[in-house]
C-alpha positions as CSV (number, residue, x, y, z in Angstrom):
1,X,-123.0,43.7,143.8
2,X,-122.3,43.1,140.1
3,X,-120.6,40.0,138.8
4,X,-117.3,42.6,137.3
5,X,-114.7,42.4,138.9
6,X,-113.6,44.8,141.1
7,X,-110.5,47.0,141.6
8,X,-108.5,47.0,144.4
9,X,-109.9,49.8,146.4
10,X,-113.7,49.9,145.0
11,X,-115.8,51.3,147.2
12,X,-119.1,49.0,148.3
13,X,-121.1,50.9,150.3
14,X,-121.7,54.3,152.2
15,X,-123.8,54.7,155.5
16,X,-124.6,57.9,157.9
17,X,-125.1,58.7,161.0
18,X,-129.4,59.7,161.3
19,X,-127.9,62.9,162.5
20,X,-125.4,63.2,160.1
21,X,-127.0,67.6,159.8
22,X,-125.4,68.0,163.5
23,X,-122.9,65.1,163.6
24,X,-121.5,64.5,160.8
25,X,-120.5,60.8,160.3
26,X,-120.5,58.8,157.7
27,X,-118.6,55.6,157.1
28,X,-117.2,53.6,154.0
29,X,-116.5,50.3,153.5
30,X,-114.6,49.0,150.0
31,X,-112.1,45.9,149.3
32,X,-109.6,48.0,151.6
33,X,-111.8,47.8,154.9
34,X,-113.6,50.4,156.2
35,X,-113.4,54.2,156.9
36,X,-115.1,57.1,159.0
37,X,-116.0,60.4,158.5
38,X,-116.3,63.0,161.3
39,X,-116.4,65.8,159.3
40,X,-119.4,65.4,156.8
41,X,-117.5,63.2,154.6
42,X,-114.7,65.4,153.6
43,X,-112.0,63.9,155.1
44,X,-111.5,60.2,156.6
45,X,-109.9,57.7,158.8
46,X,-109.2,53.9,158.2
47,X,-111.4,52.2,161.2
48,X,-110.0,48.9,161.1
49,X,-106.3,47.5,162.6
50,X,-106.3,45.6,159.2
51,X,-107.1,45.5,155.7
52,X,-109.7,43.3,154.7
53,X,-112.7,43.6,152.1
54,X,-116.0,44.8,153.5
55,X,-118.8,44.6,151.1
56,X,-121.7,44.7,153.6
57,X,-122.4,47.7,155.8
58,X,-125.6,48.9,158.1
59,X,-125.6,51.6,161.1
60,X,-128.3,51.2,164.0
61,X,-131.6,53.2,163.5
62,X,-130.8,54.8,166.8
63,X,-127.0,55.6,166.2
64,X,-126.7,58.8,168.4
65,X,-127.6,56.6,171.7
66,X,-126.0,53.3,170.8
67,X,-123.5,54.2,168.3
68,X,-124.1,50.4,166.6
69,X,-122.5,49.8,163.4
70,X,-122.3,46.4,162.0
71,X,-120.0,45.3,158.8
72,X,-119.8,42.3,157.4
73,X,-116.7,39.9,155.5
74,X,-115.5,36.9,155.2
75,X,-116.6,34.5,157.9
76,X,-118.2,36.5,160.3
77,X,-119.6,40.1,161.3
78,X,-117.9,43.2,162.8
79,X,-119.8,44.5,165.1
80,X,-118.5,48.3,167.1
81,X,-120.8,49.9,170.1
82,X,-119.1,52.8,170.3
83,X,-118.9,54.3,166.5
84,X,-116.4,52.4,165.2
85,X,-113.1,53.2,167.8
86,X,-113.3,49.3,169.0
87,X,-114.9,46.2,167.3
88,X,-115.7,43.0,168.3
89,X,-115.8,39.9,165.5
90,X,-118.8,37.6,165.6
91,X,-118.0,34.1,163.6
92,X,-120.6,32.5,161.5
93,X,-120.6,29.2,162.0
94,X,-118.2,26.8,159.1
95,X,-117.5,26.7,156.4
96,X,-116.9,30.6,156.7
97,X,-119.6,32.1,154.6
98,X,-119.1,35.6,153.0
99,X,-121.6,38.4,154.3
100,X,-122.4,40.7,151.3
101,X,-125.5,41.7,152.6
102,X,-126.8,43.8,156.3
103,X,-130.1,44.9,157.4
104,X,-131.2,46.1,160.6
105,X,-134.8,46.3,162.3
106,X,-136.3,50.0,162.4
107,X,-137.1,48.9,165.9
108,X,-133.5,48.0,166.9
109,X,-134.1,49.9,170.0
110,X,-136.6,47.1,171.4
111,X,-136.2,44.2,169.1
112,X,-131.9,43.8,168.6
113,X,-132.7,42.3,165.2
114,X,-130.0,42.7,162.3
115,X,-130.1,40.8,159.5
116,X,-127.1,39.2,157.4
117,X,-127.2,38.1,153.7
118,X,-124.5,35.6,152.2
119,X,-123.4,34.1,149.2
120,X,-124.1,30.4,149.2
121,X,-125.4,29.9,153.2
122,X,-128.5,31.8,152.9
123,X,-129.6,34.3,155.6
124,X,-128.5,34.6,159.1
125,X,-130.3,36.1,161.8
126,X,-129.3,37.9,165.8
127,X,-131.9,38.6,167.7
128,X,-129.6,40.4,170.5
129,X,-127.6,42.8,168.7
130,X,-125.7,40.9,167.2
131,X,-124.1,38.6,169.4
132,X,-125.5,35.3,168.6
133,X,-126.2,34.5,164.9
134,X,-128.7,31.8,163.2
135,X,-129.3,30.2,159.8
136,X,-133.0,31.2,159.1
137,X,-133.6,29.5,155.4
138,X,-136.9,27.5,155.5
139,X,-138.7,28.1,152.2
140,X,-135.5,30.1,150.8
141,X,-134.6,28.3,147.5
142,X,-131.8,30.3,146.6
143,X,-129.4,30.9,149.4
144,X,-127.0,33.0,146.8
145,X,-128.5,36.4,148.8
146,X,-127.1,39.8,147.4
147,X,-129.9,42.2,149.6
148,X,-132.2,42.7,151.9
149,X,-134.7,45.1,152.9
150,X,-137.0,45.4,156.4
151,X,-140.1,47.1,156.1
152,X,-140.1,50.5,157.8
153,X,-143.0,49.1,160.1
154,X,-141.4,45.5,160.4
155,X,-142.2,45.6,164.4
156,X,-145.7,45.5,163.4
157,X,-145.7,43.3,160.0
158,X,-142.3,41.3,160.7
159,X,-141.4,41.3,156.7
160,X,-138.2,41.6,154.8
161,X,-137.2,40.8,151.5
162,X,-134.1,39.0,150.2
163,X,-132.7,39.6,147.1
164,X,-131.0,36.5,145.5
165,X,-129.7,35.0,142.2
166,X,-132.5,34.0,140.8
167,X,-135.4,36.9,141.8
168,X,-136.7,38.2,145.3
169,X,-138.3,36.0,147.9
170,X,-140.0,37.6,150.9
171,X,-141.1,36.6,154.7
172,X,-144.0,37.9,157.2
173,X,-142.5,36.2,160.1
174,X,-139.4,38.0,160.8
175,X,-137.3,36.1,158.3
176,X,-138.2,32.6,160.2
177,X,-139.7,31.0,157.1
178,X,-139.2,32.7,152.9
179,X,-142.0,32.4,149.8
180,X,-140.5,33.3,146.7
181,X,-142.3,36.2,144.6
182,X,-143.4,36.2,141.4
183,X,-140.5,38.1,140.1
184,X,-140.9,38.8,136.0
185,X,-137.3,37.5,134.7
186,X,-136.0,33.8,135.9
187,X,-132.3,33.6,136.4
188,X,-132.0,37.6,136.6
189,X,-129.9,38.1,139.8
190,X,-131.0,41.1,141.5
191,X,-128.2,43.1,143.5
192,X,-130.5,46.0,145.3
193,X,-133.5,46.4,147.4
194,X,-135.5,49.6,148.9
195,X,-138.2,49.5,150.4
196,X,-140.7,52.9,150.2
197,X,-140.7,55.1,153.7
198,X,-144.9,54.5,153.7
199,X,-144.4,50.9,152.8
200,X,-147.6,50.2,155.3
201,X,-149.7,52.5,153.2
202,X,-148.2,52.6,149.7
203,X,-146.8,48.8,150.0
204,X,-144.2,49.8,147.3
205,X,-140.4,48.3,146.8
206,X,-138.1,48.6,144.6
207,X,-135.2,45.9,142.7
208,X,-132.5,46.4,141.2
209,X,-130.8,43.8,138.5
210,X,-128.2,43.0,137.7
211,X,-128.2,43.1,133.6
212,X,-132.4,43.9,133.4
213,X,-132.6,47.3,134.7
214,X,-135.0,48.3,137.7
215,X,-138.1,46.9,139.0
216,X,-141.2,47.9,141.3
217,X,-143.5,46.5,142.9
218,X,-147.6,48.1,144.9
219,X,-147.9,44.6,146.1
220,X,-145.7,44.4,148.4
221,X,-143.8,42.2,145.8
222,X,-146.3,39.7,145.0
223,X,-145.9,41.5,140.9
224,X,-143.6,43.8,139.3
225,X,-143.4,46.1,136.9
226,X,-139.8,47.2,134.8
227,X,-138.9,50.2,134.5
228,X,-137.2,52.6,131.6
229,X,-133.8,50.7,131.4
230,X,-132.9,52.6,129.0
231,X,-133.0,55.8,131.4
232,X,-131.0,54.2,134.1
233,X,-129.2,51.2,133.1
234,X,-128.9,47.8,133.3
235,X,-127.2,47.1,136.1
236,X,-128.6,48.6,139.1
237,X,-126.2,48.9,142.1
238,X,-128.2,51.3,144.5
239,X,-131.4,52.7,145.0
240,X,-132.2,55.5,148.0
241,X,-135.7,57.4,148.8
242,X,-135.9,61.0,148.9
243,X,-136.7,61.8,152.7
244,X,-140.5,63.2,151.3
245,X,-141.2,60.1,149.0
246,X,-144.5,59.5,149.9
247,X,-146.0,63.0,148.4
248,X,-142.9,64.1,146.4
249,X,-142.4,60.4,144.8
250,X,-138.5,61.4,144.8
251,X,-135.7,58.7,143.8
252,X,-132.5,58.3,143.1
253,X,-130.5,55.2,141.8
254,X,-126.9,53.9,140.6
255,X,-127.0,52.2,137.5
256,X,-123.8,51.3,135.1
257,X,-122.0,53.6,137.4
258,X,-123.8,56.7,137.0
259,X,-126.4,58.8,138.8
260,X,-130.6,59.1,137.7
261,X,-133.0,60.8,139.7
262,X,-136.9,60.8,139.4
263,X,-139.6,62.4,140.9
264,X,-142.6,60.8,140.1
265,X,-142.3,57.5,141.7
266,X,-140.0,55.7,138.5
267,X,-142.1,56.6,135.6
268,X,-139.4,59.1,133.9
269,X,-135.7,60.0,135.0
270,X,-133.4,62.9,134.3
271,X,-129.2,62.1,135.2
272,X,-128.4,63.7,138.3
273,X,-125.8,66.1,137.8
274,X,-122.4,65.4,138.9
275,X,-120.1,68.1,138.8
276,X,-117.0,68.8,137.6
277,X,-113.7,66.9,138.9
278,X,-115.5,63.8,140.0
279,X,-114.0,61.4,137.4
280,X,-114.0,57.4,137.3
281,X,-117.1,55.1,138.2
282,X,-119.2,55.6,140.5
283,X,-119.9,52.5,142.6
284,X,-122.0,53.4,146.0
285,X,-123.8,56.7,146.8
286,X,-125.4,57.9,149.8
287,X,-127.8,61.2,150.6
288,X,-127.9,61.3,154.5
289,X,-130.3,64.2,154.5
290,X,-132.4,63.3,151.7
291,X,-132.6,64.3,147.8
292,X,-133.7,68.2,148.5
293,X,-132.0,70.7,146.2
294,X,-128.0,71.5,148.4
295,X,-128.4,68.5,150.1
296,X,-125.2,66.6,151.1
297,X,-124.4,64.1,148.3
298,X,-121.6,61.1,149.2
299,X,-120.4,59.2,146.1
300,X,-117.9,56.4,146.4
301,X,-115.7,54.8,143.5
302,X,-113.9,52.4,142.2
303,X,-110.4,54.2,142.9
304,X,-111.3,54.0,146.7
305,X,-112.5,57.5,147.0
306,X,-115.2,58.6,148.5
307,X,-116.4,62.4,147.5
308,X,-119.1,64.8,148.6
309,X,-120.6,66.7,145.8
């Protein structure tokens, strides 16, 4: 998330349902909780009994047969088994940290793992679904952490990045112990992470920063390269794979509040057209069915709504 400060009903983040084509749901969360779509993402329902900012949001891999959502806050985690209807709060241990950052395990099914990212306290850890939480922060030197990302094959190579303050660091152990990568600009707070659908073949991952633009890595972040800033903007909120990245190279990415699409992996961008009667800044976007011409497009924004163009 970007240092500016927000309005009153920005929204941080979108997530959807994997079988948002036959279900339809898709769930906000802003400075004025959280809200769920049934239908789509054309209309929506406040989730939560009160209202309380949710910057951090991440739905279970296998959604349709466990219906997990997690969302984090101040002090603690929400955690709902059954869609969002009920919730249960899981307190971090004081002083309350802030969760600004969620990541689950593609193998929730089997493993339980999620993932939670704070500012100031580092990186916290469940290995059961989010019932019992743990500080995991050996090696991690800057425990300011904005994002993370788990490799799509993470049951098999156990690694996950953390985005913090001052670059990326990354861990091969399941987050029990961090090395810090060689990440080209000291100091430059990066606020996104996404890492590539064929991560095990293509070992590619991409940053976001905060005032330098967008980053990638085929070293599975030992170097980077920057990209045109120019073409997308400085400050890079959010970056999502088309679902055919690995032949069609297809991206998309939020920077200073407006949309860029590429398809050739990064190396040129085009603005993403958004049409008419979608005015104000955009500040999260989700594509639950992937960046294919009529695909569903969800944009949230700074007033509080979220749209589908």
């Amino acid at each position: 998330m970007s240092d500016e400060q927000p309005q009153p009903n920005t929204i941080y983040n979108l997530a959807g349902s994997p079988a948002f084509a036959n279900d339809g749901v898709c769930f906000a969360a802003g400075m004025q909780g959280l809200k769920r779509s049934q239908d789509g993402g054309y209309t929506w329902t406040d989730v939560l009994a009160v209202r309380i900012a949710v910057p951090a949001l991440v739905i279970s891999p296998t959604f349709v047969a466990d219906h997990g959502l997690f969302a984090g806050s101040m002090g603690g985690i929400l955690c709902s088994g059954d869609g969002g209807e009920t919730w249960r709060v899981e307190h971090l241990p004081s002083p309350p940290p802030y969760v600004v950052a969620l990541a689950v395990s593609p193998d929730y099914a089997h493993d339980g793992t999620v993932f939670a990212g704070t500012m100031e306290d580092g990186v916290f850890c469940s290995r059961n679904r989010g019932y019992n939480w743990y500080t995991w922060n050996f090696g991690l030197l800057d425990l300011n952490v904005l994002a993370l990302a788990v490799s799509p094959d993470f049951g098999a190579d156990e690694t996950v990045f953390a985005a913090v303050e001052s670059g990326v660091f990354r861990s091969t152990n399941g987050g029990r112990a961090w090395r810090e990568s060689s990440f080209p600009i000291d100091d430059a707070p990066v606020i996104s992470l996404a890492i590539s659908p064929g991560f095990g073949t293509d070992h590619t991952l991409f940053a976001g920063t905060e005032a330098h633009g967008l980053f990638k890595s085929v070293d599975r972040g030992k170097t980077w390269q920057r990209l045109a800033a120019q073409a997308i903007g400085d400050s890079v909120d959010a970056i999502l794979f088309g679902s055919n990245f690995a032949t069609a190279l297809d991206l998309l990415v939020l920077g200073d509040g407006r949309l860029s699409v590429s398809g050739d992996g990064g190396a040129s961008w085009q603005p993403w057209p958004v049409p008419a009667g979608i005015e104000g800044e955009i500040t999260a976007v989700l594509a639950p069915t992937g960046l294919a011409a009529g695909s569903a497009l969800l944009v949230g924004l700074a007033d509080g709504r979220v749209r589908r163009v």
